[in-house]
PDB file of N, CA, C and O in Angstrom:
ATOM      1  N   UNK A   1      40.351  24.272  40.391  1.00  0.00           N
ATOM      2  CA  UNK A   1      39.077  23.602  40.194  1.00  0.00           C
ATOM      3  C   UNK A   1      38.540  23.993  38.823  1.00  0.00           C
ATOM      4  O   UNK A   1      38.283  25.087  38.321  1.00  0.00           O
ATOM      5  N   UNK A   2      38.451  22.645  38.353  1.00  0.00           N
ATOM      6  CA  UNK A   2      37.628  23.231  36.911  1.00  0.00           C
ATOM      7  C   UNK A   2      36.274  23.425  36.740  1.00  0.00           C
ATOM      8  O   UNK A   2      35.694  22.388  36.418  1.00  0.00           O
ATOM      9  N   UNK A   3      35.649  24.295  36.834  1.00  0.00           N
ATOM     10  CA  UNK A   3      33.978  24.519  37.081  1.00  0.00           C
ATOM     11  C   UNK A   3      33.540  23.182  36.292  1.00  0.00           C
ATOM     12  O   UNK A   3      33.293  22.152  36.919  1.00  0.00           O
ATOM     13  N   UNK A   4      33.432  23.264  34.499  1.00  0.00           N
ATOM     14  CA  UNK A   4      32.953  22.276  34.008  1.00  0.00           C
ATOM     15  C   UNK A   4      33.251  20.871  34.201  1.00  0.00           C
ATOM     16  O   UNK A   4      32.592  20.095  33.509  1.00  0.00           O
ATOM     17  N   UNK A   5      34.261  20.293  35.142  1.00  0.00           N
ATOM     18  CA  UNK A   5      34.129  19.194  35.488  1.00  0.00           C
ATOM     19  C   UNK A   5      34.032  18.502  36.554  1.00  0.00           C
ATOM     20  O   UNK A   5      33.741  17.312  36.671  1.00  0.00           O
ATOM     21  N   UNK A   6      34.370  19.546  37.615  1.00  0.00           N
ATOM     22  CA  UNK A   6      34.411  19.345  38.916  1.00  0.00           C
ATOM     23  C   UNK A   6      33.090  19.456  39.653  1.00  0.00           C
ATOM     24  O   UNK A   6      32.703  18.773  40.601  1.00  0.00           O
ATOM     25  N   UNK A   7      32.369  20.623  38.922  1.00  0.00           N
ATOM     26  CA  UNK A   7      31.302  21.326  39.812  1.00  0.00           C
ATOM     27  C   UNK A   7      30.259  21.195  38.909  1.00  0.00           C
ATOM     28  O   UNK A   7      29.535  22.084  39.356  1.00  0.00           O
ATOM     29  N   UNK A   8      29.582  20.685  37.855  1.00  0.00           N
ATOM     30  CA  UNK A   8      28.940  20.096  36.773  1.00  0.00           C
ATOM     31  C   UNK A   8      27.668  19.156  36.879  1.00  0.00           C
ATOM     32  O   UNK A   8      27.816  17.951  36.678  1.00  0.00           O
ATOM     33  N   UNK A   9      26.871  19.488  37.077  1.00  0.00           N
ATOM     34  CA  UNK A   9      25.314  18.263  37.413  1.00  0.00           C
ATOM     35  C   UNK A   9      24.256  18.681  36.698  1.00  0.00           C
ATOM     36  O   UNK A   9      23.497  19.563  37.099  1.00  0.00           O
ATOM     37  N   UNK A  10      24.077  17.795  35.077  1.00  0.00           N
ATOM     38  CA  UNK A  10      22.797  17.797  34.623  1.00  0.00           C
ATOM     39  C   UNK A  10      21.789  17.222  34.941  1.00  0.00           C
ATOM     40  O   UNK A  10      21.705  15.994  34.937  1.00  0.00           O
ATOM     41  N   UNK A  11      20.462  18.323  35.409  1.00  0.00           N
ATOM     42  CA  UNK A  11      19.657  17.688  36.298  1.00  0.00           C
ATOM     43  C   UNK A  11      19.368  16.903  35.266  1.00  0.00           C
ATOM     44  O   UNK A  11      18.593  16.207  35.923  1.00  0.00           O
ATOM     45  N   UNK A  12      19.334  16.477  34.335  1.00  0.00           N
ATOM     46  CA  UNK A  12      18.438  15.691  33.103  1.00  0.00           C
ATOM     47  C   UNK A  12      18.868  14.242  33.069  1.00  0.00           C
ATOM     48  O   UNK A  12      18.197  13.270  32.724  1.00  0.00           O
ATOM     49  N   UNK A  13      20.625  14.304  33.668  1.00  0.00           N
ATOM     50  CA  UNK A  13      21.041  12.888  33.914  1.00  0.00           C
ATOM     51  C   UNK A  13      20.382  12.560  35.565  1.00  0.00           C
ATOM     52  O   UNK A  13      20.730  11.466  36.011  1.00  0.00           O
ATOM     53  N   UNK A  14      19.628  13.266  36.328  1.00  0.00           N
ATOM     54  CA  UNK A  14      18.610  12.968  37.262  1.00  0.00           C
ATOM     55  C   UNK A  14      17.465  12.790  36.983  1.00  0.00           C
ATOM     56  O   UNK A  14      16.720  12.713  37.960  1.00  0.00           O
ATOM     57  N   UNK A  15      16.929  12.673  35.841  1.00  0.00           N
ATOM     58  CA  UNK A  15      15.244  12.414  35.663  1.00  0.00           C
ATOM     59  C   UNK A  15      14.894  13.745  34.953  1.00  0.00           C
ATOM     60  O   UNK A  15      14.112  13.632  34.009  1.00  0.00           O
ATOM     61  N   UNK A  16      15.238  14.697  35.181  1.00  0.00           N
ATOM     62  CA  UNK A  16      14.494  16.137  34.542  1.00  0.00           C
ATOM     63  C   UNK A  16      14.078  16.183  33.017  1.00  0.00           C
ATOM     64  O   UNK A  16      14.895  15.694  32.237  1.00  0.00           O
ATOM     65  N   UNK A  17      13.235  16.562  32.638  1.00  0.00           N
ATOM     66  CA  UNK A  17      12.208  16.148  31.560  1.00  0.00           C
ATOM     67  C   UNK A  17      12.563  17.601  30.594  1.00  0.00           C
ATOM     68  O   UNK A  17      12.766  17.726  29.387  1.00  0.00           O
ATOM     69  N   UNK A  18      12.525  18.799  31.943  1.00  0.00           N
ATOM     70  CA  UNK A  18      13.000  20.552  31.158  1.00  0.00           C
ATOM     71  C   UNK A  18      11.832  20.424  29.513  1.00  0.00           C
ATOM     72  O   UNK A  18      12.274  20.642  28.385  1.00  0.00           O
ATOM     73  N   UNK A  19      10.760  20.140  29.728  1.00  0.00           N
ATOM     74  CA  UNK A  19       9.695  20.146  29.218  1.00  0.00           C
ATOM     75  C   UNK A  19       8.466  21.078  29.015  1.00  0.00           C
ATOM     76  O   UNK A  19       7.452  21.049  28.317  1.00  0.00           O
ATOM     77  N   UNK A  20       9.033  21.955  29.979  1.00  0.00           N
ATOM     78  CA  UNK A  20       8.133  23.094  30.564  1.00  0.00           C
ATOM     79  C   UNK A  20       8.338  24.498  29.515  1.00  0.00           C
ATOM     80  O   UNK A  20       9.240  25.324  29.653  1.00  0.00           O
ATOM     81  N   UNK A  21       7.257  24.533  28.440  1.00  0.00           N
ATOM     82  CA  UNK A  21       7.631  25.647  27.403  1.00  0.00           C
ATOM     83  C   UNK A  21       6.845  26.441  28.057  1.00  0.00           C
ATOM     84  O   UNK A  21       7.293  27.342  28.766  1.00  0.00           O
ATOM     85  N   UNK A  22       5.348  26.169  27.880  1.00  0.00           N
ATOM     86  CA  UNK A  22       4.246  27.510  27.865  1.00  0.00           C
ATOM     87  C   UNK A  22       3.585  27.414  28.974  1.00  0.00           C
ATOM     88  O   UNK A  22       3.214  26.273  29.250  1.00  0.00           O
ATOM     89  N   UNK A  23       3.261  28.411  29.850  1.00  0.00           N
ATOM     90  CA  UNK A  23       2.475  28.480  31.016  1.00  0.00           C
ATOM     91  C   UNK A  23       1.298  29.294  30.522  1.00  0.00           C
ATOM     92  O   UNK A  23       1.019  30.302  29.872  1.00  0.00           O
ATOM     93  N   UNK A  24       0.788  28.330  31.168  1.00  0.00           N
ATOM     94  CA  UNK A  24      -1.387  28.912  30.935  1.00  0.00           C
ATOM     95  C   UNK A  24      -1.481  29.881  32.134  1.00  0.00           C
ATOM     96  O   UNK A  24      -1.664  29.384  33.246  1.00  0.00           O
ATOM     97  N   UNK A  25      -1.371  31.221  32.007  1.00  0.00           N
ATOM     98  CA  UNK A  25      -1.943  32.506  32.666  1.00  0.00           C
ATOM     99  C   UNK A  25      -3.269  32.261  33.647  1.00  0.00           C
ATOM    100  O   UNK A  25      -3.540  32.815  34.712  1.00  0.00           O
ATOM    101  N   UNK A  26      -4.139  31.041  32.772  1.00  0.00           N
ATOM    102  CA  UNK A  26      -5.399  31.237  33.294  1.00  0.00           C
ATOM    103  C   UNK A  26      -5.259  29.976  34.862  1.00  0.00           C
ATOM    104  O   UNK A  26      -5.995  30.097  35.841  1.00  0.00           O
ATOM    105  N   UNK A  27      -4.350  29.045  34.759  1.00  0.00           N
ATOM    106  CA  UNK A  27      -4.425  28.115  35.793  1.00  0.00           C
ATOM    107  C   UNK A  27      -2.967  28.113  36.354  1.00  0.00           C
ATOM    108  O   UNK A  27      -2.681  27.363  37.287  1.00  0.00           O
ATOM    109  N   UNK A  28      -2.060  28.931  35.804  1.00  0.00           N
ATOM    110  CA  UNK A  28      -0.614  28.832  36.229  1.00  0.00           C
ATOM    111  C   UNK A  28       0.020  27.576  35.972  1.00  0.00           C
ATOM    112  O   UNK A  28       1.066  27.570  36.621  1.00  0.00           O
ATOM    113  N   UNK A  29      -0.114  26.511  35.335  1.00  0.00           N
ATOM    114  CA  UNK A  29       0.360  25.632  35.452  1.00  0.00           C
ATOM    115  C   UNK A  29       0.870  25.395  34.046  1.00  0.00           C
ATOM    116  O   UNK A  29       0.331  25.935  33.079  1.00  0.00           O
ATOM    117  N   UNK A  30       2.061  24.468  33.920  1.00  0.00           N
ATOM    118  CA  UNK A  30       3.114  24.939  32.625  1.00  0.00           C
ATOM    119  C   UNK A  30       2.752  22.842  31.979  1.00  0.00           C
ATOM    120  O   UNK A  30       2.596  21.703  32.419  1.00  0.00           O
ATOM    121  N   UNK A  31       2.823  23.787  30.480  1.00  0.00           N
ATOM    122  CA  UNK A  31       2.677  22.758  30.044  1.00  0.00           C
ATOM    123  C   UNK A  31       3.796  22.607  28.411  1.00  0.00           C
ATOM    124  O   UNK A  31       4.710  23.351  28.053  1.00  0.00           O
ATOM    125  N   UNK A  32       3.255  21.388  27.748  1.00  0.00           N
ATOM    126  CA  UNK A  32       4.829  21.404  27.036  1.00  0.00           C
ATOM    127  C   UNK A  32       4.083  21.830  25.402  1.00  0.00           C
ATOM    128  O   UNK A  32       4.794  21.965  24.406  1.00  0.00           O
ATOM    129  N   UNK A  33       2.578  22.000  25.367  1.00  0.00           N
ATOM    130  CA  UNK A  33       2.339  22.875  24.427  1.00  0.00           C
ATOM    131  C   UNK A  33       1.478  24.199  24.115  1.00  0.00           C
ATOM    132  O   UNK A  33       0.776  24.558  25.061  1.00  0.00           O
ATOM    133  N   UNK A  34       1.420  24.879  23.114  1.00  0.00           N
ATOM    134  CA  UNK A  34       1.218  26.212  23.084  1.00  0.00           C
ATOM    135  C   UNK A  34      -0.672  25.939  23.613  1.00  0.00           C
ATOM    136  O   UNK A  34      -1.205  26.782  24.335  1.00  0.00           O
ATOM    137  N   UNK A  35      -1.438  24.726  23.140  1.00  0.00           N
ATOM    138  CA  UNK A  35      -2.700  24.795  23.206  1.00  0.00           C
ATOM    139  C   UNK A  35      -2.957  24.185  24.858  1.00  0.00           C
ATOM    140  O   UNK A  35      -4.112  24.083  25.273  1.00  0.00           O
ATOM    141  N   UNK A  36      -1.992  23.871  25.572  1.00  0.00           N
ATOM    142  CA  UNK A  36      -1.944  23.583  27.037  1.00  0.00           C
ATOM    143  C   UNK A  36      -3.069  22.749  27.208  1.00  0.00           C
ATOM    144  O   UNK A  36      -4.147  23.011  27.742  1.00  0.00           O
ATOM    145  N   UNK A  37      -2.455  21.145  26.394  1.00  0.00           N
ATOM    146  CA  UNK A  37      -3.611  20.041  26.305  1.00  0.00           C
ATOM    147  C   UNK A  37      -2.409  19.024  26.949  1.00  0.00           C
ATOM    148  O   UNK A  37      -2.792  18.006  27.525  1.00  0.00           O
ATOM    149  N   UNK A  38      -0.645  19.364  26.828  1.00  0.00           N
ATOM    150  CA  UNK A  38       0.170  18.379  26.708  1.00  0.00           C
ATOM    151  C   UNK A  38       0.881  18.840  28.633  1.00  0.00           C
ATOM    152  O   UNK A  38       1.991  19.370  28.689  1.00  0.00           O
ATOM    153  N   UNK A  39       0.244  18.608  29.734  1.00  0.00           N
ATOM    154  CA  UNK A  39       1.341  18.964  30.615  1.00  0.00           C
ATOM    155  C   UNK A  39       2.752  18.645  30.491  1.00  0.00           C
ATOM    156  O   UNK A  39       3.299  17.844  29.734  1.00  0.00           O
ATOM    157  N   UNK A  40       3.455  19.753  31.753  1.00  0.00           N
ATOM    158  CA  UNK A  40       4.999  19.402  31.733  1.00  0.00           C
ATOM    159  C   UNK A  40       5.247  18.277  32.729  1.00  0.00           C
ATOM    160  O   UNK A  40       4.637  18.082  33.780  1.00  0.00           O
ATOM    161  N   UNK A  41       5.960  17.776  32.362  1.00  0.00           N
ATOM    162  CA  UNK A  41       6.782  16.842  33.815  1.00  0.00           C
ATOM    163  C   UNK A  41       7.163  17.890  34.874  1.00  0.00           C
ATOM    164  O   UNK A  41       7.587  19.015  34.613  1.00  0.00           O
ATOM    165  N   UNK A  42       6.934  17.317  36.264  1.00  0.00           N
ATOM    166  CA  UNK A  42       7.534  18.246  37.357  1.00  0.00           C
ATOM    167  C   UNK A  42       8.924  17.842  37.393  1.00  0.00           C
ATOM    168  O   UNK A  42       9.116  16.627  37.377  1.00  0.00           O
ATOM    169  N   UNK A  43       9.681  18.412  37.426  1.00  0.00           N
ATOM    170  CA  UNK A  43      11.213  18.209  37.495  1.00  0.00           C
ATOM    171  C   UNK A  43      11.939  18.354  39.299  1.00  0.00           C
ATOM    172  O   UNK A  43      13.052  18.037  39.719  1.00  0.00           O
ATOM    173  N   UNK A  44      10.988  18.838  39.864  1.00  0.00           N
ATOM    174  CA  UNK A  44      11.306  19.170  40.905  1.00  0.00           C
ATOM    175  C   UNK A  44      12.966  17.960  41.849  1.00  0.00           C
ATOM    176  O   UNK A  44      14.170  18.083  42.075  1.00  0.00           O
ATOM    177  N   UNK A  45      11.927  17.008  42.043  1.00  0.00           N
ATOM    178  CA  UNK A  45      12.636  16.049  42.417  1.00  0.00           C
ATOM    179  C   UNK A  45      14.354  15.804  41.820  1.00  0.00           C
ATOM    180  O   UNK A  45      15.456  15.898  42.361  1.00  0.00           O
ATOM    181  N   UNK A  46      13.901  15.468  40.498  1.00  0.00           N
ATOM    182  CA  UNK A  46      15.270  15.816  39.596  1.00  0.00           C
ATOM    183  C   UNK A  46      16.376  16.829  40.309  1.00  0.00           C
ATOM    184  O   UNK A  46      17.340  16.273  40.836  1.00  0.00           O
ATOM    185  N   UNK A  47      16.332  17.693  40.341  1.00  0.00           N
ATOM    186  CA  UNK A  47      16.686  19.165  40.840  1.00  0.00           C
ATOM    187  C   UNK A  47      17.233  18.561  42.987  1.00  0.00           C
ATOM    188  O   UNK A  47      18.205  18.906  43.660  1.00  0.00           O
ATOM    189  N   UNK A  48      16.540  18.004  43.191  1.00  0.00           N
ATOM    190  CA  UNK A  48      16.709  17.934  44.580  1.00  0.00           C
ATOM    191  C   UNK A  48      17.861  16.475  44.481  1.00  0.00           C
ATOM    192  O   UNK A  48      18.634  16.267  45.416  1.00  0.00           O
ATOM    193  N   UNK A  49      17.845  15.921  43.739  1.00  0.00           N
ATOM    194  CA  UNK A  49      18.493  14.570  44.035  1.00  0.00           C
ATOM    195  C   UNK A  49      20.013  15.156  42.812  1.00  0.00           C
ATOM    196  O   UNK A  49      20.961  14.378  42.706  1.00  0.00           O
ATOM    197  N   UNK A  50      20.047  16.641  41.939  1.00  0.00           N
ATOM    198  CA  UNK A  50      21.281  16.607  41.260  1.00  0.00           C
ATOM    199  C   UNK A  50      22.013  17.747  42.849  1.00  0.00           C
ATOM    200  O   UNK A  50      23.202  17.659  43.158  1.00  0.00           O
ATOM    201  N   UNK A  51      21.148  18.580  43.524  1.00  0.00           N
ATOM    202  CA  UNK A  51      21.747  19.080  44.734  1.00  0.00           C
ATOM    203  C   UNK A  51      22.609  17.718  45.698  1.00  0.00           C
ATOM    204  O   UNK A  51      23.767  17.440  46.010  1.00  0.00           O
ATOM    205  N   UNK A  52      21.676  17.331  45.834  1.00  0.00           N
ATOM    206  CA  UNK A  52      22.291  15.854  46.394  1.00  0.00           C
ATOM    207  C   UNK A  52      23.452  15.112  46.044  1.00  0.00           C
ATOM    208  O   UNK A  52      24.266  14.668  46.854  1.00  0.00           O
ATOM    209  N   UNK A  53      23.499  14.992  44.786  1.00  0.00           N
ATOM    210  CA  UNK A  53      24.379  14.510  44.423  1.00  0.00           C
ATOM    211  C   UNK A  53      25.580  15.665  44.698  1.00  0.00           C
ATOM    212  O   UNK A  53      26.699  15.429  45.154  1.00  0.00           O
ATOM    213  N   UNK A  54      25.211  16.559  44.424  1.00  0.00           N
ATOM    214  CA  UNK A  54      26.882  17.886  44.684  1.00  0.00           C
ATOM    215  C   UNK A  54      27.387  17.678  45.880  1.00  0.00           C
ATOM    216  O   UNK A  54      28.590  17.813  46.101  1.00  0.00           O
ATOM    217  N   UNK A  55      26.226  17.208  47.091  1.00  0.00           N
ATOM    218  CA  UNK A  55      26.661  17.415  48.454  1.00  0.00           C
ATOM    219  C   UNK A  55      27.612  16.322  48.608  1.00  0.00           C
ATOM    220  O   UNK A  55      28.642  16.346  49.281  1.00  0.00           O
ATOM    221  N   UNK A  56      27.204  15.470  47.988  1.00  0.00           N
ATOM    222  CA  UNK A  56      28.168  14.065  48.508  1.00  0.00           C
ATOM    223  C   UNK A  56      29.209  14.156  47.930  1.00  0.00           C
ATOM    224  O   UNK A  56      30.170  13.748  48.582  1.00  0.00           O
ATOM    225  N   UNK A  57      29.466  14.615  46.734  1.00  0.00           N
ATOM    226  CA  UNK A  57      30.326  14.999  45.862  1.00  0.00           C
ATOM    227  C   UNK A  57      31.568  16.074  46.536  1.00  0.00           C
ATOM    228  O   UNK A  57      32.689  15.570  46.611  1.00  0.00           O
ATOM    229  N   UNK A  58      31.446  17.209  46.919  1.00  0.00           N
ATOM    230  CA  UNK A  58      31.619  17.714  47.941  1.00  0.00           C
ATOM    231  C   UNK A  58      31.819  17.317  49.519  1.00  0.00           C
ATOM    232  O   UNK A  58      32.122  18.180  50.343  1.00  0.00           O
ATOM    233  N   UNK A  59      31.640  16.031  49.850  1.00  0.00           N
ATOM    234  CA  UNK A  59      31.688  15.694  51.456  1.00  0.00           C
ATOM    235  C   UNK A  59      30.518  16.390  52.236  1.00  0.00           C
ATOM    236  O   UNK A  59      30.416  16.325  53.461  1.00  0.00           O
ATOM    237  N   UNK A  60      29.670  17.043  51.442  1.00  0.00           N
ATOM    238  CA  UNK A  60      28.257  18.186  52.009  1.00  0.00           C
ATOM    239  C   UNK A  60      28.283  19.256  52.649  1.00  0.00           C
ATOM    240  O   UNK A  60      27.416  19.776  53.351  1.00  0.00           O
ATOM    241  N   UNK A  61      29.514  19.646  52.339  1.00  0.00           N
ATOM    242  CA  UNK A  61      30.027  20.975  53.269  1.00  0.00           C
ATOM    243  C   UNK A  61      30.118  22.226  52.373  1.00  0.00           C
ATOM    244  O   UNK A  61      30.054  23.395  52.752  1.00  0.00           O
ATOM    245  N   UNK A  62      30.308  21.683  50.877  1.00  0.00           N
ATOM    246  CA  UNK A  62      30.809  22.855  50.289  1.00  0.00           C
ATOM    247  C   UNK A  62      29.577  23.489  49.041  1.00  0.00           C
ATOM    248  O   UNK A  62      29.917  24.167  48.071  1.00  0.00           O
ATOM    249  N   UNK A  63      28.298  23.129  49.313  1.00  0.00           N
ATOM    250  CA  UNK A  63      27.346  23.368  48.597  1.00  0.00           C
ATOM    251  C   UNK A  63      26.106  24.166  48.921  1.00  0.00           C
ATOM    252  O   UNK A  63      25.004  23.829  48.488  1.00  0.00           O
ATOM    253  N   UNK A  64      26.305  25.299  49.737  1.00  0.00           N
ATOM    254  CA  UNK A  64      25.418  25.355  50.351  1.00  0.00           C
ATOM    255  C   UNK A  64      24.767  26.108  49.030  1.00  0.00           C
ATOM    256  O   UNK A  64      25.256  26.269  47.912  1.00  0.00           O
ATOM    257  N   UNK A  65      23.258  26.582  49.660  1.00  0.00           N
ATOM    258  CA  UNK A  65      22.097  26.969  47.926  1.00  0.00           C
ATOM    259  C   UNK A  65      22.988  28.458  47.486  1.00  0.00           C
ATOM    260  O   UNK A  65      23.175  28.656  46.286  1.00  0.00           O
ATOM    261  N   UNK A  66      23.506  29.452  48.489  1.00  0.00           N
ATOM    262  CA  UNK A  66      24.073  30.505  47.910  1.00  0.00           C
ATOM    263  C   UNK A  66      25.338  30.360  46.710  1.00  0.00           C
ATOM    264  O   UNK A  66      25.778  31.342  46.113  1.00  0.00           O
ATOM    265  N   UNK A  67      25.691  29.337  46.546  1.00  0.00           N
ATOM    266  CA  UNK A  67      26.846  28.816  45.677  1.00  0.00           C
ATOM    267  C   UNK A  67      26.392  27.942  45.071  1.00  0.00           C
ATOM    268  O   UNK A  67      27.279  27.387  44.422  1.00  0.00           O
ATOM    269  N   UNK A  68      25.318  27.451  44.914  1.00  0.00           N
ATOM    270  CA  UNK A  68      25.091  26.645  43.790  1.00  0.00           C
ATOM    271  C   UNK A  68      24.354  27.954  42.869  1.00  0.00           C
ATOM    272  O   UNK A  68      23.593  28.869  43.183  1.00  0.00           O
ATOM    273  N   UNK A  69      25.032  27.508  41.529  1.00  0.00           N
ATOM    274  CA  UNK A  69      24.486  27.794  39.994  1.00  0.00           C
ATOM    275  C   UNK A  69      23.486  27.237  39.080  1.00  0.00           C
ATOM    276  O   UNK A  69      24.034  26.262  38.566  1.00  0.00           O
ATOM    277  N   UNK A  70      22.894  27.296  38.848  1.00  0.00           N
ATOM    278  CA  UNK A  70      22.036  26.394  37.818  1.00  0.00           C
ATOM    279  C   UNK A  70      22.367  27.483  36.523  1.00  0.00           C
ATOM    280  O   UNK A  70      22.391  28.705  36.668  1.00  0.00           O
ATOM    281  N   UNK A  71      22.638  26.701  35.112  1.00  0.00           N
ATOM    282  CA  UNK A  71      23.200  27.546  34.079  1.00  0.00           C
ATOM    283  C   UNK A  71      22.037  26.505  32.874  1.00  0.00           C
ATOM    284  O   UNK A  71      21.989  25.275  32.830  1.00  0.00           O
ATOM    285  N   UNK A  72      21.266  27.439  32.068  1.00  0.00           N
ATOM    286  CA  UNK A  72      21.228  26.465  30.649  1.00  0.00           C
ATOM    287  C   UNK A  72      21.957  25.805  29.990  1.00  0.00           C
ATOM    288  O   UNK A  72      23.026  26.262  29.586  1.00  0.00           O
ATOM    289  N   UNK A  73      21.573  24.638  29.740  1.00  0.00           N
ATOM    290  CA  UNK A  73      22.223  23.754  29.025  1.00  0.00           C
ATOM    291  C   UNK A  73      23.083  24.301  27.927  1.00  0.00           C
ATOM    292  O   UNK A  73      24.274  24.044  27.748  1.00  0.00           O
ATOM    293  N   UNK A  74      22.076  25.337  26.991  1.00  0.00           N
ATOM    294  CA  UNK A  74      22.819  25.594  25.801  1.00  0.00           C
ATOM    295  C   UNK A  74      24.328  26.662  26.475  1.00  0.00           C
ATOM    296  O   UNK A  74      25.477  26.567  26.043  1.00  0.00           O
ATOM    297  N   UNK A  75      23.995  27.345  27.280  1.00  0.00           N
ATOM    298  CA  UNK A  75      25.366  28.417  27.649  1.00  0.00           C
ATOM    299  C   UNK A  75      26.730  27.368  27.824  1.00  0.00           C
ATOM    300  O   UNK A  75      27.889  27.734  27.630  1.00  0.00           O
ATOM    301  N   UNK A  76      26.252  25.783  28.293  1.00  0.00           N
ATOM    302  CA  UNK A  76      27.430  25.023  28.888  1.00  0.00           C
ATOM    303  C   UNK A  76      28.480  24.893  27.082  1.00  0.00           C
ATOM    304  O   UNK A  76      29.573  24.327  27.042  1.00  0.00           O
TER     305      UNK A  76
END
């Protein structure tokens, strides 16, 4: 199995925005600039539909959350 091609899902080709630089201390909530005027996109969804996609990908047996990876883009 080749990790990078077999086992491979950018949440970003799911919608993910990965927009989220600076979090405001004072409200917790992350936004995409330093003066926290610009919110982030929630990516959440993204993230749930690239799991999704592994499961089917897999037959849904072989993905459970302890074996899935999430890696930065730049390390790929």
């Amino acid at each position: 199995m080749n990790l990078k091609t077999d086992w491979l899902f950018n949440v970003k080709e799911f919608g993910a925005k990965g927009n989220a630089k600076y979090r405001n201390p004072a409200n917790g909530q992350y936004y995409q600039d330093s003066a926290y005027t610009l919110p982030a996109d929630e990516d959440t969804a993204a993230f749930n539909l690239a799991l999704l996609a592994s499961e089917e990908h897999t037959g849904g047996n072989n993905t459970p959350l302890k074996r899935t990876v999430f890696v930065p883009a730049a390390i790929i």
